[in-house]
Every structure is written in structure tokens, then in C-alpha cells.
N, C-alpha and C positions, 0 to 999 in steps of 0.2 A: 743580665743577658735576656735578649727575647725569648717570651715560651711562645717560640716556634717549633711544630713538629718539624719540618724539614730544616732548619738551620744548624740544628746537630750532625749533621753529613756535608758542613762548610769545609769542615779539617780535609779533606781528601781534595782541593785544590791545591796543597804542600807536598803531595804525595810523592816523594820520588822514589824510594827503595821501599818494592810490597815481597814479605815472604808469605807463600800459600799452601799450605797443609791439606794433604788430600786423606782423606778417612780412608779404612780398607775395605770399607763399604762401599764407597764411591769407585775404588778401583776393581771390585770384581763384582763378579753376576752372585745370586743367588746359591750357584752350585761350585765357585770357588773360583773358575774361569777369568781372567782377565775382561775386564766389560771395557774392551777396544774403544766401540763408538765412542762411549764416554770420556775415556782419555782421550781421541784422538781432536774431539772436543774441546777439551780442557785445552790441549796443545794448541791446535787454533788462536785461542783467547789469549792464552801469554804470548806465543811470534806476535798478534797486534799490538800488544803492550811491550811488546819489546820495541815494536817499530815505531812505536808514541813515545819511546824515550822510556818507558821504566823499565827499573832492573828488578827484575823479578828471580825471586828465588825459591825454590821449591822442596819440599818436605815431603814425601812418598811413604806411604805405609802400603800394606801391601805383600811386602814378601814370604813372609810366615805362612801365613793364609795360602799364597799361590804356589810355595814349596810343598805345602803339607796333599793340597790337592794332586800334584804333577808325584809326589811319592806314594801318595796312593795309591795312582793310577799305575805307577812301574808294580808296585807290592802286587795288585790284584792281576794282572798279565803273568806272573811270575809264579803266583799261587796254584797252590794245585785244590779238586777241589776238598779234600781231607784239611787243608791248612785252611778252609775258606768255614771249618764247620769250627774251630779251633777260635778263644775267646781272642779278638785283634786286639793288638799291644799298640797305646798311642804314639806317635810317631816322635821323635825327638826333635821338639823347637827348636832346636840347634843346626839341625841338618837341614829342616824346611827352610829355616834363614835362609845358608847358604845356596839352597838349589831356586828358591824364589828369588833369591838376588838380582841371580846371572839374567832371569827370565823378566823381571820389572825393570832394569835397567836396559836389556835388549829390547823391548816393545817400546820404552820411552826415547829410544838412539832413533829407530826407525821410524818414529813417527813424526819426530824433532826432524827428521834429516828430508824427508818426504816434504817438508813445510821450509826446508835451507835453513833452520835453524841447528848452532850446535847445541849438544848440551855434554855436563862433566857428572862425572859420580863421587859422592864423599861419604864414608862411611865413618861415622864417630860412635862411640862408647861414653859414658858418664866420667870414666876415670880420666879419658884426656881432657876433659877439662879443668881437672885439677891441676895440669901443668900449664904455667902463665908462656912458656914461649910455645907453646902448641896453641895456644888461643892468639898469639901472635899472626903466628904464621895463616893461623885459619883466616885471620882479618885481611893479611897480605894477600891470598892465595884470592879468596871468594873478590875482592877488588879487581885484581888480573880477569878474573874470567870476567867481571860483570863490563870492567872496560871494553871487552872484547865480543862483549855482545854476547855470550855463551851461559846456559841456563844451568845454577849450582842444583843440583838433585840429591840432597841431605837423605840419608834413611839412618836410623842405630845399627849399629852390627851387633843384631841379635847371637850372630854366629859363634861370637867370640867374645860374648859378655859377661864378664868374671861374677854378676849377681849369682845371689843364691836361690832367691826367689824373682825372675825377673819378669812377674805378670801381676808382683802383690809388694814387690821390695818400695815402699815411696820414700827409705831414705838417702838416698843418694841425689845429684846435682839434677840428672832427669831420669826417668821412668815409663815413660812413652815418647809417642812421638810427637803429642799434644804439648805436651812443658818443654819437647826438645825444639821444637818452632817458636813456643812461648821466648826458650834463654837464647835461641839463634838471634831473634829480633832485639834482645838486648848486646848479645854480644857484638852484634854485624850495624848496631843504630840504624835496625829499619823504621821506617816512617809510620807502616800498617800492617799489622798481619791478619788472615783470611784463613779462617779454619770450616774446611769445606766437610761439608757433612750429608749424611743419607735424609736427614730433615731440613725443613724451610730458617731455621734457629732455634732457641733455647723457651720451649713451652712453660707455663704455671705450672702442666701436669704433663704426662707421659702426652705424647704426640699424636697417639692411636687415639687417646679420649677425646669423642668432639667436644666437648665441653673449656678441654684445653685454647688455652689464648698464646698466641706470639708474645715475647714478649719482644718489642723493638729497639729499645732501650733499658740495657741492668741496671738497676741502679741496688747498690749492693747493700744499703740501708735497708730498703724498700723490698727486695726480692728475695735476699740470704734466707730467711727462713720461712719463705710462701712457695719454694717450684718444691714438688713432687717429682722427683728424678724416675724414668719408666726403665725396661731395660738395659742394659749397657750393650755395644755395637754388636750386631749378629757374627761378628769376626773378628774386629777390634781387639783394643783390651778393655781401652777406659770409660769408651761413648758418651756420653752429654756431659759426668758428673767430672770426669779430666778434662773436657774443655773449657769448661767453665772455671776450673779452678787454677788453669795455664792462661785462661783469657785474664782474668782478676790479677794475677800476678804480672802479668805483660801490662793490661793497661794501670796500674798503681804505682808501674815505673814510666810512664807517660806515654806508651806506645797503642795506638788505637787498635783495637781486636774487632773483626764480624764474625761471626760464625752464619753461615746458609749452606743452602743447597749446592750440593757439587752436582745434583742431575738435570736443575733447569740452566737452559739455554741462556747467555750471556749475563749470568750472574756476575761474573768480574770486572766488565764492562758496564754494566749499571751501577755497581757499587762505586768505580771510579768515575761514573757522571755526576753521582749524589744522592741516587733515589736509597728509596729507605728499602735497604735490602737486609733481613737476617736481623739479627739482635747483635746489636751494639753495645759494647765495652769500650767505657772511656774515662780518664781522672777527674775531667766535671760534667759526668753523666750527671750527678746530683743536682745540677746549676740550670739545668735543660727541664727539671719538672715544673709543671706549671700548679698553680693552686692548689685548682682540683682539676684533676684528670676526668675526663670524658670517659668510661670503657664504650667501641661501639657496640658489645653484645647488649650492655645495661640499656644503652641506650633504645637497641631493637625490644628489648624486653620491655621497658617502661613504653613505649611505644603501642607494644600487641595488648600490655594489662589497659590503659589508656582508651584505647578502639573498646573494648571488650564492656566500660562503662558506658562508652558513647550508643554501644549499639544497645545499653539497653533503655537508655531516655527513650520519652516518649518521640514521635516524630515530629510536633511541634515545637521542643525545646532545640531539636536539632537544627531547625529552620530559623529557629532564633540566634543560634551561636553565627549561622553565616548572614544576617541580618546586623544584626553586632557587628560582626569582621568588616564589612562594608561602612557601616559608621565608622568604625573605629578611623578607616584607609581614609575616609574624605578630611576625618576631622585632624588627622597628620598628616594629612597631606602637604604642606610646605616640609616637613622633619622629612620624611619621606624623599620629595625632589630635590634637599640638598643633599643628601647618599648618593641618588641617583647622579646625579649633577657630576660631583666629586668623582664616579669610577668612569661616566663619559669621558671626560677632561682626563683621568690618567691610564684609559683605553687608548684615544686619539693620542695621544703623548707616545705610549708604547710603540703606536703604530699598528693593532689590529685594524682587523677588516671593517668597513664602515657597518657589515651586516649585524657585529657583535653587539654595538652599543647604537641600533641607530632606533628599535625599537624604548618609545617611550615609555613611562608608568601612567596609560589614561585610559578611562572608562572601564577600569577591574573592578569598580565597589557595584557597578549596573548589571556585570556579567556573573557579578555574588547574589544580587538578589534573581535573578535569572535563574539560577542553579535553586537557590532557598525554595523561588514558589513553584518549582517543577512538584510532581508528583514524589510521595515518599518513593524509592525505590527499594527497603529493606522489605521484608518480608513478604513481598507480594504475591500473590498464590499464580502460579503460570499453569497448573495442573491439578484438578482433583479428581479422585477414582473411586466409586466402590470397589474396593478389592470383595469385599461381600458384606451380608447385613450387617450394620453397624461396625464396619472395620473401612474407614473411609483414609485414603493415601491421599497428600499433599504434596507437590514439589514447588521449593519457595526458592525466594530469590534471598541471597543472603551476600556478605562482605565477603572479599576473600582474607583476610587478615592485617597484613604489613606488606604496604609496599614501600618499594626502595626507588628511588628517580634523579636519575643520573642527567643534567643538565648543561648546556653551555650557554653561558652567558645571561640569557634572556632573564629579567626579572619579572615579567610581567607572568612568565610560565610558574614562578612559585606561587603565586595567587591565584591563579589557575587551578595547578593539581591541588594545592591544599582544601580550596573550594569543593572541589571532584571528592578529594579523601572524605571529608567529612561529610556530606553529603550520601556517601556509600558507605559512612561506617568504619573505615579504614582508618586502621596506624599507619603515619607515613616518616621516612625518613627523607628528607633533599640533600642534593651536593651538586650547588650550583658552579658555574664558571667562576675563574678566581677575579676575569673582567667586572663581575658585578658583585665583587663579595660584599661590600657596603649595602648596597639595596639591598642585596636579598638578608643581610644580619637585621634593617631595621624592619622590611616585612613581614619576615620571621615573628621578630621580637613584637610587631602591631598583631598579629596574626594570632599567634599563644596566648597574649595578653587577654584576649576578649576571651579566651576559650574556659568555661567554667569550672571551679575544685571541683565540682563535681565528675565531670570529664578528666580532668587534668592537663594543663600544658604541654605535656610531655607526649602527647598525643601524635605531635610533632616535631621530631627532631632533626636538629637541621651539621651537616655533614662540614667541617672548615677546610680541612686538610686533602688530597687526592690521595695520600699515604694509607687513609681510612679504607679507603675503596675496596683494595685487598681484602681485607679483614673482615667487610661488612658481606663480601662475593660469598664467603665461606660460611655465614650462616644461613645455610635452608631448613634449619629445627627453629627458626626463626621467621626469618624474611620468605613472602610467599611468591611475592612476583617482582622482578627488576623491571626498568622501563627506561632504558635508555633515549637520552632526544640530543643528538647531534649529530658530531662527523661522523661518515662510514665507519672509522679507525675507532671513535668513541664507541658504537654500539659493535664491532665487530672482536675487538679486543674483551668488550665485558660478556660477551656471547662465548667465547672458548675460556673464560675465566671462574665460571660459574656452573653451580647443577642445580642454582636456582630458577625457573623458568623465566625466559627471558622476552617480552613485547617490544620490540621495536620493527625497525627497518636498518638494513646494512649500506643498503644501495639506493633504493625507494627511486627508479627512475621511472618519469613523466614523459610520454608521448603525445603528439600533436598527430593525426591522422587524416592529411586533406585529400577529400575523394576525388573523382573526376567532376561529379557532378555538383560540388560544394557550389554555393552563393561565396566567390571570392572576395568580394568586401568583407563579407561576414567572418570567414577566413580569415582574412586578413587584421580583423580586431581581435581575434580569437588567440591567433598564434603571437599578435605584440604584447598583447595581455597577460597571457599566458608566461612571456618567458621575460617581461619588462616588467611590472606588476611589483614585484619584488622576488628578484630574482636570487636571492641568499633564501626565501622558504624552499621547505621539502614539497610544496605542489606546482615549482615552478617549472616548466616545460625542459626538459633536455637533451632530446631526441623532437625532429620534426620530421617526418613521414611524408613525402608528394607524389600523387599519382604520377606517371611516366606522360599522361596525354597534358598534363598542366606545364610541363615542360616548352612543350612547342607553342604552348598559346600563351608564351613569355611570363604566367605567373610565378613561376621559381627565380626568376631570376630579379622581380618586383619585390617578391616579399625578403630574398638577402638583401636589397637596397637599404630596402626600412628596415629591418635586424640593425645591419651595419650602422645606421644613422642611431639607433639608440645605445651602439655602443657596445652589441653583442661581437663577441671573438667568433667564425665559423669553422666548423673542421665539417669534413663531410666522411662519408660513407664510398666504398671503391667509386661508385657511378660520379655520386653529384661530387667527389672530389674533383673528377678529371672535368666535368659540366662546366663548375664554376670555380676551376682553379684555386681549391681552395685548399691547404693541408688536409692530409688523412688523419680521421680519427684513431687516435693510440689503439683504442678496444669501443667496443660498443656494450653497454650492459642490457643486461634484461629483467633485473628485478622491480617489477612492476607493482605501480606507486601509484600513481592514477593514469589511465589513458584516454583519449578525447577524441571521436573522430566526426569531422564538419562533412557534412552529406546534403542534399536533400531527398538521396533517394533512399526511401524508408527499410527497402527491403535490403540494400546493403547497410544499413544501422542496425537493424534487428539481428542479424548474423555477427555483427561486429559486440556487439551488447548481451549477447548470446555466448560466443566464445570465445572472446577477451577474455584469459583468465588473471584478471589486474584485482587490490584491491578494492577501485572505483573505478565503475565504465561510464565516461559522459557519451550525450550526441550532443552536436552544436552548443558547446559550454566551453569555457576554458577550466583549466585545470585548477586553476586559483582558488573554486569552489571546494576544493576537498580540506574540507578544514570543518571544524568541532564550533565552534560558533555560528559557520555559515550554514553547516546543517542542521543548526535548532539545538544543540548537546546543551549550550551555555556555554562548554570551556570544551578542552581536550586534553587529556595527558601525553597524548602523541596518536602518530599514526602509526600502524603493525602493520606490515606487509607478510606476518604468517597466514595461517589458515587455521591456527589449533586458536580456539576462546574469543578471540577480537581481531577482526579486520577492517582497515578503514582507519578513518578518524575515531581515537576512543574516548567517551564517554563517561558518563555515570555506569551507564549498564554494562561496559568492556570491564567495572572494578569492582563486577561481583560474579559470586559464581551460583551453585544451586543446594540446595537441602532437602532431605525428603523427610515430610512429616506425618507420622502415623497415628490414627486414633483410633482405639478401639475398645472393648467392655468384655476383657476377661478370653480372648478367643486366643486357641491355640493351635498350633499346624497337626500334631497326633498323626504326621504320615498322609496328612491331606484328605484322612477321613472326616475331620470335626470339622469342615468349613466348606461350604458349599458359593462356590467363586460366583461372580458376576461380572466383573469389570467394566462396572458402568462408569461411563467419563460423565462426570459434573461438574465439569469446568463450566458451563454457557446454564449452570440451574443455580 
């Protein structure tokens, strides 16, 4: 079988019958409370799954927990306050069952009924299923409702469960309600069962330690005796260590188990598209491991220890490694353009966009030595000061660590930022478009190659899978800056996914600004340039701006002419919709990308250049210029439309940040009496 990481989630195109285990975590707040939202949530997601054809069945915990609080709450109204100084007697499991019953079955009627969904209540004990015509009937019964479209809502009747010990007994048929979904999916031949939990899946270690890893796949050789189980559920019985041992049991009889999160948003809906959600239990998990496994923290770790040799070569070794890289690119270059070649041809096949594959792999090894004979940019002193005699302050230019570079498509961009990383110093990780995953595995692989034991290979790690992504978002004791370069949806999805700092742009839109007074020739190359040029770049024009007096003197209506004739779609804005008949634009944005305005009059550029707050303001230039080559960088790892560290096209110098270095002979602060300040600047001596 392929070691594929996502081909293990192929099973869930057979899907027909899922049961889903709700934790009692998931069902209530922190203070005992039913947590509504959240079920009313959950209820959403099964009606769609119901109305996509699966029969979904469901397992509720919950009651104990939401009886014990609602008798509370009666005890303490009732109490006087003499009974309230008196030691409280805990309440009887037996009674919270039955008064949490009535109340999780009533909030799940009304919220099923709210959605035209029905649903049914079944209460089972361990000892019925020691009777074969009650597992009969149970099979009959749950079929009837699932033909009928009606939602089975399984809980134990704690109420009336003849255990002796019924929160510690595991030897009976089940014992929670984790093995009781586990035997329902055996008994009922579900297809997949979902055991939704207050975490994302089943950690190496307790969930709270960051150092803990997902695991996304069990494999029960491999893991049985490497997780460190953390607490068991804040309300539960069993938490992670009963899921885990109902999920192994369920899937050894061949029934697929997840365990994730029951508090993110269309978790059950992802898991039936195929993404890699939770930690997966399966009978040939073990057939799905590859070699050797990748970890991506090792990977970020061998990465930042990697950076950490490189920054301390001299600067002329460094200049050599990307002198190398460049030979290396010419001298494979044919190996190189049949990769390329190959994901062209099964891009065009696919049917993307011709923007995805239409850049080629040429002239990266001239843009390598470009970058080589620039200026060292590590240590560079930007500030010296007497702080006082002989205590002299430096602030230098240093790396920022490991960056992470999230890409589409483009291969030319991994030679690029790799170029950029080393050059600053930097550990980097890639994860390019799956469009070009051959070029970028043999760039990669020419790229490391030249890079010396001394540095190490690993300097640069290169990301196969988008399943990684997650995983790699969640190290920031790691990873120092993310840099996304694609869709809106690419950098705006990894920007709410992460607390690592994020450079990109979401929107990065380009305006074209023609004044009254513009040379409309000049205009007129400016604006076809600007939006024909190539128009799949982030500097391509997307908003066109025309004074109202250019109207009457027919150029608005000249330059959609030519637009149109190269093929441009127009929408307009309320005005020049109704002008030039042309559809209304959906929305107009404003995150400003580069903006351009064609004038000759000086004093309306200098206002425009003044306060434009974009992060590039041309006069008389097309937009096309805002690019990392074109203003001298060498490369670019993208453009940032924030304001915090790097705006613009970023560089060498957007992939470092600052250090303060102090030197001095024995001086000490003493209260500020032992030092006598000066703060002379000798930056220019």
C-alpha cells in the first residue's frame, strides 16, 4: 500500500452507517450547565448528514454530570443557612442519572425538532445485552428508526444499573459509554465510529504539555507503550485512557474509530470529506507506516540546531554555499526540467489555472549569485553608543530563527526563499503546491545537496503532505515566523490558525489612480501593463480609479476598449457600472498592495505619495514594479501588507530582526551612582 499520509482516510468513501459519541465534556460548560451552542452545533452537522444519506447514530454522555448540577441547585435553594455550614453529603449517581436524563433528552428533542429533525431515546444497561432476543430486537428497532430518518440517542441507564461499582466495575459487557459506542458499532455493523472529545485526539503525552504531538494515526505496535495518558475528563469517567481502549477494540473488529474534537466547527463534515482529522484507529493502521517517518517538530528542531551552525560560519563560506547552489541548479539542470516538465503536463491535465504552471525554472542560479555577492547582512552594526566610559552598546542585525513558507505552486519561489534563508542565516521549512511537488522534491534535493556537514542538510526541510500544516501552525517554541504566498483563503486560513507571527498579505489589492491631468498615453501603457503584464501576480492591478473630468473627454470609455480586447472581465463600481454598462462589482476591497497614481501634476503626487497609506506608493509606474528582484532584493519571500517588521517586497533584511550588544570592563549600575552616562552615538566614528 502507498505511504500516503492522506490515503488512509480513502475508507470513509464506504461510509454509510457513523455512530458518534459525545463526551460530557463536550456536552456541558465548565460549571455543569448544558453547553447549548455546542450541541446545537453538533445537531446541525448530523440533519446534514442525515440529508446526505447517512444514518447516523448517536451516544450522549452527559446525564450524571447535568443531574448532579440541577440537584444541587434544588439542595442549595432549599438549604437553610445552618445546613449550608454542615459537611455536604455527595449526591447519589443514581438520582443525577435520572433527573439529568429527562433534561439531555429534552434539550436534544428541541433542538433536533427546531432543525425538522426527529430523534428517539434508548436507554441500555450491560445486562441486556446478555440477552440474544433483546440484541435482536435492538437491531430491528434502531433499523425502523434509521429507515425513517429518526436520530437513535443511546445513553446507559445509570439509573438503574445493578453494578456495584459502576465508575471502577470493567468487568462486565460495557462500563462507560466509550466501549458502549465501541459494542453499539459492533452490534448495529456501523461502518465508522467518532468519539468526540474536549481535545483535538489522542496525544504522546497529556494535551496541556506543549511538547505533546497529535498522534494522527495509532498504530498499536508503535504507540501502546509510548502515550503518557494526562488527566482523565473533568466530568466523565474514563477520558482519553477508555477511548482509546473502546477505539482498539472497535477497530481490531474491523470498524474504523476517530477520536477529535467535539468543540471545533465541522469536525464531522471534514472527517467524512477525508481530511486528516483526530487520530485514527484502524486494522491496517500498521500497513499505512512508512519507512521512516518524518516528525514535523524534529524536523523544525534539526532545522533551528542547522541555522545555528550556519550563523556561525564565516560570511565568505556562506557566500560560497549559495555560489555551489547555483552551480549545482545549471549543472542539473536537464534532471531538473524533466520534474518540471512532468507536473506541467499533469497540471494542464488536471485542468488548473494556466497561472499555476505557466512560470518556468530560468535564470534562479544568476538570482543565487545576486543574493551571494550582496553585502553580509548578519551581524551588521546599525547602532553604537557610549552608554558611558568604556561601556559601549551595539544593536546588530541578526537572523530571526526558523521560518516556515507556505506556498503554491510556483517552483521558482523555493529557490528563491531558500536562497533568502541562507543568506540571513535562517532555518527554513517549505510546503509547496502539490502542482509542482516534483520540481520542488528535485530542487529541494539539488539545493541540500551542495549545503555542507558542516551546516547540515537539514538546514532545510521540505513539508510533502498539507495534513503537516496543522501540526507545523502549533509550533511557536519552534517556528519564529510563517510566510504565507498564495490565495486570500491560503494566507487568511493560516493567519487564524496559528500564534506564530504571520507576514503575508490576505487581500494585497492594487490600484491604478488616473488624475485629470495624467499624459493619457502614458496612462494608457501604465494601466494595460499593470493589469495584462501578468495578471495571476499579487502586483497586478485590480481596482482602476478615473477622474470624473476623463469621462467626458472619452478616455474611460478608450481604455475599457483595450482592457476588453486583452481579455480583461470588467465589473465597475455604482458610477462606472451604470457609465459603461457593465456588471456591479460584488465588494470592493481595500487592503492595500501597491498603489499607482499617473499625474503630471507634482503637487497632486506628492499628497498622493504622502498619504496613500499602501505598502508601495508609485507615481507614473505600473504596479508590476513591486517585486523583490525588481527592486534590487535578488529574490523575495513575499510581499506583507502588515506594518509590524516588513512591508513591501521582502528581502534579505525583512528575515532578520535585531540584537543588542554590550561591552564593557567590570562596570556596575550600584543605584546609578558607579556610572556616569554619556550617551554618545558612534554610529558615523
Amino acid at each position: 500500500m502507498e505511504n500516503n499520509a492522506d490515503s488512509c482516510r480513502d475508507f470513509v468513501k464506504d461510509v454509510k452507517r457513523i455512530i458518534i459519541k459525545v463526551g460530557t465534556a463536550v456536552v456541558t460548560r465548565q460549571d455543569g450547565r448544558l453547553a447549548v451552542g455546542k450541541l446545537g452545533a453538533l445537531c446541525e452537522q448530523i440533519k446534514e448528514l442525515n440529508i446526505l444519506g447517512y444514518e447516523v447514530i448517536l451516544v450522549s454522555s452527559g446525564a450524571v454530570g447535568l443531574g448532579r448540577q440541577r440537584l444541587r441547585y434544588r439542595k442549595l435553594i432549599h438549604s437553610s443557612f445552618a445546613d449550608l455550614q454542615k459537611p455536604q453529603v455527595e449526591l447519589d449517581g443514581k438520582a443525577c442519572a435520572a433527573v439529568g436524563q429527562s433534561s439531555l433528552m429534552a434539550t436534544y428533542d428541541d433542538l433536533f425538532s427546531q432543525l425538522d429533525v426527529t430523534s428517539a431515546q434508548l436507554l441500555v444497561t450491560d445486562n441486556d445485552f446478555r440477552d440474544k432476543d433483546f440484541r435482536k430486537q435492538l437491531s430491528e428497532t434502531v433499523k425502523s428508526l434509521l429507515a425513517l430518518k429518526v436520530i437513535p440517542i443511546f445513553n446507559e441507564n445509570d439509573a438503574v444499573s445493578t453494578r456495584k461499582a459502576p465508575y471502577e466495575d470493567s468487568s462486565g459487557i460495557f462500563w462507560d459509554n466509550d466501549s458502549l459506542s465501541a459494542l453499539l458499532a459492533l452490534e448495529l455493523k456501523a461502518d465508522l465510529l467518532i468519539l468526540l472529545s474536549d481535545v483535538d485526539g489522542l496525544y504522546n503525552g497529556p494535551p496541556s504539555d506543549p511538547h505533546s504531538k497529535l498522534i494522527h494515526t495509532y498504530i498499536k505496535e508503535k504507540h501502546q507503550n509510548e502515550i503518557t495518558f494526562g488527566d482523565k475528563s473533568r466530568v466523565g469517567r474514563g477520558g482519553m485512557t477508555a477511548k482509546v481502549k473502546a477505539s482498539v477494540h472497535a477497530a481490531d473488529a474491523g470498524i474504523p474509530v476517530i477520536i477529535t474534537s467535539g468543540n471545533a466547527a465541522e469536525n464531522l463534515t471534514k472527517i467524512l470529506q477525508g481530511q486528516r482529522i483526530g487520530t485514527l484507529f484502524h486494522k491496517d493502521a500498521h500497513k499505512w507506516v512508512p519507512s521512516k517517518e518524518v516528525d514535523v517538530r524534529e524536523m523544525a528542531v534539526a532545522a533551528r540546531d542547522c541555522s545555528r551552525r550556519l550563523q556561525a560560519v564565516s560570511s565568505e563560506e556562506r557566500k560560497q554555499i549559495l555560489l555551489n547552489i547555483a552551480d549545482a541548479l545549471e549543472s542539473r539542470q536537464k534532471e531538473i526540467k524533466i520534474e518540471n516538465e512532468a507536473d506541467v503536463a499533469a497540471a494542464q491535465e488536471a485542468g488548473y489555472e494556466k497561472s499555476l504552471v505557466a512560470r518556468l525554472i530560468a535564470g534562479l542560479a544568476n538570482n543565487i549569485r545576486i543574493i551571494a555577492n550582496m553585502e553580509d547582512p548578519i551581524g551588521r552594526v546599525l547602532k553604537r553608543t557610549e552608554l558611558a566610559e568604556g561601556l559601549i552598546l551595539e544593536k546588530t542585525s541578526s537572523p530571526l530563527g526558523v521560518l516556515l513558507i507556505v506556498f503554491e505552486s510556483r517552483p521558482d519561489a523555493l529557490v528563491q526563499i531558500a536562497s533568502l534563508a541562507i543568506r540571513s542565516g535562517n532555518g527554513l521549512l517549505l510546503k509547496g503546491g502539490k502542482e509542482a511537488k516534483r520540481s520542488n522534491s528535485i530542487l529541494h534535493k539539488v539545493i541540500t545537496e551542495a549545503i555542507p556537514d558542516t551546516v547540515g542538510s537539514k538546514l532545510i526541510g521540505l513539508v510533502t503532505t498539507r495534513a503537516e500544516i496543522p501540526e507545523l501552525l502549533k509550533l511557536d517554541d519552534v517556528i519564529d515566523l510563517v510566510i504565507p504566498r498564495g490565495s486570500n483563503k491560503l494566507v487568511s486560513d493560516i493567519k487564524s490558525s496559528t500564534k506564530i507571527p504571520v507576514l503575508g498579505h490576505a487581500d494585497g489589492i492594487c490600484h491604478v489612480y488616473v488624475d485629470k491631468s495624467a499624459n493619457l498615453e502614458m496612462a494608457r501603457q501604465i494601466v494595460l501593463d499593470a493589469k495584462t503584464d501578468y495578471p495571476a501576480g499579487c502586483n497586478a492591478m485590480e481596482t482602476l480609479l478615473v477622474h470624473k473630468d476623463l469621462v467626458e473627454k472619452g478616455w474611460l470609455n478608450s481604455i475599457t476598449v483595450d482592457l476588453r480586447s486583452e481579455g480583461v472581465t470588467l465589473y465597475g463600481g455604482q458610477k462606472a457600472s451604470s457609465l459603461l454598462n457593465i456588471p456591479l462589482a460584488r465588494s470592493l476591497h481595500h487592503d492595500a498592495h501597491t498603489d499607482s497614481i499617473v499625474t503630471e501634476d507634482h503637487e497632486v503626487a506628492d499628497v498622493f505619495l504622502r498619504r496613500v497609506d499602501s505598502a508601495a506608493v508609485f507615481h507614473n509606474a505600473s504596479t508590476r514594479f513591486s517585486d523583490g528582484a525588481r527592486f534590487g532584493l535578488g529574490a523575495e519571500v513575499g510581499i506583507s501588507t502588515s506594518r509590524i517588521h516588513a512591508r513591501g517586497p521582502v528581502g534579505v533584511d525583512g528575515l532578520l530582526t535585531t540584537r543588542w550588544i554590550l561591552k564593557g570592563s567590570g562596570q556596575v549600575v550600584d543605584g546609578d551612582k558607579a556610572v556616569s552616562y554619556t550617551h554618545r552615538d558612534l554610529t558615523t566614528t
